[in-house]
C-alpha positions in Angstrom: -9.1 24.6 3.1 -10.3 22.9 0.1 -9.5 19.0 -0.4 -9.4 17.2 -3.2 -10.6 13.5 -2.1 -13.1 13.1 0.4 -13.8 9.6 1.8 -11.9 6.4 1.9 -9.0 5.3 -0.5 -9.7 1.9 -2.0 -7.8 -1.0 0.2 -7.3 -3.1 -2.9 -7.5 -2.2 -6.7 -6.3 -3.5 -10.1 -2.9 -3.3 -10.4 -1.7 -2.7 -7.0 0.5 -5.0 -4.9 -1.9 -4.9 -1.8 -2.4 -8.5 -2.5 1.3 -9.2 -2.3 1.1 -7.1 1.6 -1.8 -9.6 2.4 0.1 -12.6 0.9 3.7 -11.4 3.0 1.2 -10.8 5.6 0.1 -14.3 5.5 3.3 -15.4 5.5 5.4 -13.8 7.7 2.3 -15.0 10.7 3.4 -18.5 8.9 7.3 -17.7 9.8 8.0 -18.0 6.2 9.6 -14.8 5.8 11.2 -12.3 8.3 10.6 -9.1 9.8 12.4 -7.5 7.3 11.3 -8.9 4.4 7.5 -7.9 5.6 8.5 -4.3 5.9 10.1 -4.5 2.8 6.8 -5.8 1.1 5.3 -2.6 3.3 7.5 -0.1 1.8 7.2 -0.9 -1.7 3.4 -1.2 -1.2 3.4 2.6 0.5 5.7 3.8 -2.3 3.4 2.9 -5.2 0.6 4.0 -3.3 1.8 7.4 -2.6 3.0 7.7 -6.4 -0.7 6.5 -7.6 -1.9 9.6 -5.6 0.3 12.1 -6.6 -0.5 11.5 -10.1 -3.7 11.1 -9.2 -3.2 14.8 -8.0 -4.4 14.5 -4.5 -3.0 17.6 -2.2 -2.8 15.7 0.4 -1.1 12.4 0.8 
């Protein structure tokens, strides 16, 4: 099997919304928003990171 990434992917880079997971994060411990709205936040997050890698042409995501 070859792979095309070895190692860790980044936790935050330019132009991501991981800052907007850590700020729903934040708030959703603060009971700001709901359950929902923090998965929500989670989804979107997971969406645009698995889109970065697939044009990033990682194999494996």
């Amino acid at each position: 099997m070859i792979t095309t990434v070895v190692g860790n992917y980044p936790k935050i880079g330019p132009g991501t919304k991981a800052p907007s997971l850590r700020n729903a994060i934040g708030q959703f411990d603060q009971g700001r928003i709901t359950r929902d709205q923090l998965r929500q936040v989670e989804d979107d997050v997971t969406k645009e990171v698995i889109q970065e890698q697939a044009q990033a042409g990682i194999d494996l995501v």
